[in-house]
Each structure stands twice: as C-alpha cells, then as structure tokens.
C-alpha positions in Angstrom: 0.0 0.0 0.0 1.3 3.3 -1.1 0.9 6.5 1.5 1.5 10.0 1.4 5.1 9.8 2.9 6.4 6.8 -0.5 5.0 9.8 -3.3 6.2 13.3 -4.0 3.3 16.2 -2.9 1.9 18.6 -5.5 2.5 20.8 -2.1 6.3 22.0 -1.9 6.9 25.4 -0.8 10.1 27.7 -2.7 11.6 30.5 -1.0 13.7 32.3 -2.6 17.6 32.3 -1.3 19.2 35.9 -2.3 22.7 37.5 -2.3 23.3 39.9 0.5 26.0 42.7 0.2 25.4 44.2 3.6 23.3 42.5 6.0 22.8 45.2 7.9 21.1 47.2 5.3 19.3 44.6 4.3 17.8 44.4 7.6 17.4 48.0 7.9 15.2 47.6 4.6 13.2 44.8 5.0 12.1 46.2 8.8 11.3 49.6 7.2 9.0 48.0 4.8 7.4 46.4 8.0 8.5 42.6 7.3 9.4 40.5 10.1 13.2 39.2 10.7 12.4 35.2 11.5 16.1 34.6 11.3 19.2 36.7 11.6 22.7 35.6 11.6 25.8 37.1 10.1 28.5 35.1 11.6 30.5 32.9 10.9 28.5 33.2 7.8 25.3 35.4 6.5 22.1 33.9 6.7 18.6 36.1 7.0 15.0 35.3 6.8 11.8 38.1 6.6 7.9 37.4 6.5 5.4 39.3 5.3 2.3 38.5 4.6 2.3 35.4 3.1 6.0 36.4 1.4 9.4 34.6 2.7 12.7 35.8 1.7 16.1 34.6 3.0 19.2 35.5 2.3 22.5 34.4 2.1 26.7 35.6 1.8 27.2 37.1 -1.6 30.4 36.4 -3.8 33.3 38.3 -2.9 33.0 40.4 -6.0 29.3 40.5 -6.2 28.6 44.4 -7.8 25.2 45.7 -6.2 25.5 48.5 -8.6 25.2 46.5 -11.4 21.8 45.0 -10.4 22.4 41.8 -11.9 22.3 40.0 -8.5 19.7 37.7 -8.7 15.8 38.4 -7.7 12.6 36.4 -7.5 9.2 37.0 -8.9 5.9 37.0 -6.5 2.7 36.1 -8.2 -0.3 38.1 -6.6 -3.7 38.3 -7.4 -3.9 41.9 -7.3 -0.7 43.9 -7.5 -2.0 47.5 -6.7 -2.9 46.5 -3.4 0.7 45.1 -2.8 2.4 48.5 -4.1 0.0 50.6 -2.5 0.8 48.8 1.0 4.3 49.1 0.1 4.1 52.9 -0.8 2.8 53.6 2.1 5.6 51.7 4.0 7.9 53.4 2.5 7.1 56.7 3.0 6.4 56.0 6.6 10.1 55.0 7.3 11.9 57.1 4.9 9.5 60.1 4.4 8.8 59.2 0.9 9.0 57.1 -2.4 12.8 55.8 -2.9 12.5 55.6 -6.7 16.7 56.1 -7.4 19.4 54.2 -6.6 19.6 51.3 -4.1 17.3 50.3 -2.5 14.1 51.7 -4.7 10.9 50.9 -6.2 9.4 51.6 -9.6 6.6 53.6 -10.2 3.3 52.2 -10.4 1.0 53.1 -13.1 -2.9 52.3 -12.4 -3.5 49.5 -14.6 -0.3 47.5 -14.6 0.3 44.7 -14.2 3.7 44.4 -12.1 6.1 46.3 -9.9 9.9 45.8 -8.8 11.4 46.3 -5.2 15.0 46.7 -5.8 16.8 45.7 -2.5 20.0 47.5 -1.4 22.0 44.1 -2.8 20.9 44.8 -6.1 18.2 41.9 -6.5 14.7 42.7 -8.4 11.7 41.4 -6.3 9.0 41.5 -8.8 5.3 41.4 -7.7 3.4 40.2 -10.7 -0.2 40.3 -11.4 -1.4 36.4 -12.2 -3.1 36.6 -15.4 -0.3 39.2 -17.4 0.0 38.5 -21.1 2.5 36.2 -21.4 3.6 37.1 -25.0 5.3 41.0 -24.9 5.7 42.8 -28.1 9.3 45.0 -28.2 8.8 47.8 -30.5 4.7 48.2 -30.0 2.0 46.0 -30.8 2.1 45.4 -34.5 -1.9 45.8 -34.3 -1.1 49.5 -34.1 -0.1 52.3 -36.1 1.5 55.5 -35.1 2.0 57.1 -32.0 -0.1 54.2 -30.8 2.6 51.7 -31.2 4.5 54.2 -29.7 3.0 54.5 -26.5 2.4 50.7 -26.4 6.2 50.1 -26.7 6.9 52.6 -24.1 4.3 51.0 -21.6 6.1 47.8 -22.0 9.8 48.8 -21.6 8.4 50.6 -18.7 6.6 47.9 -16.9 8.2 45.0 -18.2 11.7 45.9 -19.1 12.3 48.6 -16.4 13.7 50.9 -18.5 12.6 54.6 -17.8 15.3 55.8 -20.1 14.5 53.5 -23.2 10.7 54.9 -22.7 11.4 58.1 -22.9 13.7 58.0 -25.6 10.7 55.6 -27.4 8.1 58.7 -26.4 10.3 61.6 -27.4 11.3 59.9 -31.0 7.7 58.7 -31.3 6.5 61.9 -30.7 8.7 64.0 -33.1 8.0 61.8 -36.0 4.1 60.8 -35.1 3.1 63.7 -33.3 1.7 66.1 -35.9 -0.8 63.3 -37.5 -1.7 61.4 -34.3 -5.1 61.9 -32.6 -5.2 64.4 -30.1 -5.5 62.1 -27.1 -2.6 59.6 -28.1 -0.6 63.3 -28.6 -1.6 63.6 -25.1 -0.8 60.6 -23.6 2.8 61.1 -24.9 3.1 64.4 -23.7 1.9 63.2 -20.2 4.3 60.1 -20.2 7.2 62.3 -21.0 6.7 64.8 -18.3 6.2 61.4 -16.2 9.4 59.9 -17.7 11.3 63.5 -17.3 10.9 64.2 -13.4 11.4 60.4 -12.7 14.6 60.6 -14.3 15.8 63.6 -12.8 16.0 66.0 -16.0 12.8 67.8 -16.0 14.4 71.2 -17.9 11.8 70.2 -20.8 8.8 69.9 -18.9 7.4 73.3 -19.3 7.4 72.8 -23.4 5.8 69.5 -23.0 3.2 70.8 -20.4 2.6 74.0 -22.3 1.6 71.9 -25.5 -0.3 69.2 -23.5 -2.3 72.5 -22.0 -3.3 73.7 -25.5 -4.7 70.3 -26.6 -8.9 70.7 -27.2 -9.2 66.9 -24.6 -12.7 66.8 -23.4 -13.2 65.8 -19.7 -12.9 62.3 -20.4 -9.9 62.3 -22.3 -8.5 64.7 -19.8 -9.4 61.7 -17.2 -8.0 59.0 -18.9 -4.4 61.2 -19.5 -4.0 61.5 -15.7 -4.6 57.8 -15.5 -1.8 57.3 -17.1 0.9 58.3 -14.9 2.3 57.6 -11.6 1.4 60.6 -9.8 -1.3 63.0 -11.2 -0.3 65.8 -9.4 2.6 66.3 -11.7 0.9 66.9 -14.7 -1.5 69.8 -12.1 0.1 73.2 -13.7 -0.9 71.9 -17.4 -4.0 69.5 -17.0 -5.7 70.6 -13.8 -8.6 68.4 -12.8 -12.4 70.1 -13.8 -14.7 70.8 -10.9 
C-alpha cells in the first residue's frame, strides 16, 4: 500500500535564497518596509530570513566580488492576485520609514501606473523582487503592438519597456522619437498621452528642464473631460501633470 510519505506532494513550498552585500542594510530595509526578521545571523557566515504577509525571503553571503551596482544580483518573482494593493501597501511603507517614495538608486521601487500589471522592489544588494499580477499577457511585443499604427505603437512600446523591461530611459527615448516623428498626425489624445508620459518619464529621471514645453503643449490640446481623465490615468502621480492638466470641478 502506497501512502502520502512513499510519493512526491503537489504541495512544496520555494523560498527564494538571495545575495546579501550588507546584512545590515538589508535588515534596515526589510524592517522599514514592515516585514518580520524570523532569522538573523551574520557570523560565521550570512544567513537572514523576513515574513510578510504570506511572502518569505532569506538570504545568504554574496560572492566576494558581487557588484550591487550593477543590479544583476539575482531576484525572485511573487505572483499576486492583485498587484496594486501590494504597491500601495508598500508605498505607504515606504514613505512611513523614509518620508517618501525611494524611486533612485539602491534600495528603490518603480513607479506604479494604475492598470499595470507588475512592480519591482529593488533591494540594497541589487536583486529585483517583482510582484506580478497572475493573469499578465505572457507574450510581450518589443517595438509596440504590430496591431497599431503611429504614436499608438509608440505608446504601447513605451508601456512595455516601462513595466516590463524597467527601463525609464528606453521609454522616454521611445516617447520623445515617437512623438517628433508621429506627433503632428496622431489623434489628439494619443498626442496627449505622450506628452503626459514624457513629463512622467522627465521628473522620474531627474531632467525635467523640458517639462514646461511639454506641459505647455499638453495645455493647449482641445481633450474633453474624459480624455483629460483617462491622460491622468496614465501616470504615476497625477499631481505632476496639475500646472498643465488641472482636474475640472
């Protein structure tokens, strides 16, 4: 007679084992962000473990010439079955410990744009914890849906390396090029949307010396309350796009 302890269990649990650099930044991190320390060691060797929710992280020594900088540490994905809620409760985390969003350098977080469906936590070794929405397209389209035409293939490229890729610069270099060469003949509200995503793009980078053109175009554009709605929607933080595209009481 066969029993539960002579077969393998479609019920195995995988926790992710990740480089550490500097435990104690990593703990400082992982406790700002309110996760639990279940185990902490650092001699004779590196060995930490945080909880949160029903997350588990542990960590381990990293190679003697491990690179943080480079941020090709390692990482792990999380499936969730909503992802807003995870970066909202992170968000808030965040700027309770630290006073605000840490969206440069080590550790940070990306922006989140309503409607997408990931996020990254990048820890102060350098590994990407991605929080994925179950359910994402699993086939990704480099260059813009070739459904589209236009500025619309623009600004589906740009959402991708965005989201996906994690590549503010290669978006805003996709909007700005898109933009210049699509921009006349494209519908008012895809002109918009660009113009929106590159004031987005621009103060998230830290070079926000062209924001004023871009706003003062998006401010001449004939959007009706709708489209005006569905441009704010679009970016991380609506208040940056207040002095050209003020909400309508």
């Amino acid at each position: 007679m066969t029993t539960n302890e002579d077969r393998v269990q479609p019920n195995e649990t995988t926790v992710p084992l990740l480089h550490c650099v500097s435990p104690e930044e990593t703990l400082a991190f992982w406790r700002a962000l309110g996760f639990e320390v279940t185990y902490e060691q650092t001699k004779p060797y590196v060995y930490l473990a945080f909880r949160w929710s029903g997350l588990h992280l542990h960590y381990g020594s990293a190679p003697k010439d491990l690179d943080p900088a480079k941020e090709n540490t390692g990482g792990c994905l999380v499936m969730v079955d909503a992802v807003a809620a995870y970066h909202a409760a992170l968000t808030e985390a965040m700027r309770g410990a630290y006073g605000k969003v840490l969206v440069k350098g080590q550790p940070r977080m990306t922006r989140y744009r309503p409607g997408a469906s990931r996020f990254t936590l990048i820890d102060p070794s350098g590994n990407s914890i991605i929080f994925i929405q179950r359910g994402e397209p699993a086939e990704l389209e480099y260059g813009g849906s070739k459904r589209l035409q236009g500025l619309a293939r623009v600004l589906d490229n740009a959402r991708i390396l965005r989201e996906f890729k994690t590549d503010d610069l290669a978006a805003f270099r996709a909007l700005n090029s898109g933009l210049r060469r699509h921009g006349d003949s494209a519908p008012v509200v895809e002109q918009a949307l660009a113009l929106a995503g590159l004031i987005d793009l621009s103060i998230g980078l830290g070079e926000p010396e062209r924001v004023p053109d871009w706003g003062t175009r998006l401010r001449t554009l004939p959007l009706t309350a709708e489209e005006r709605e569905q441009v704010r929607a679009t970016v991380a933080d609506p208040a940056v796009l207040g002095p050209w595209l003020p909400e309508v009481s």
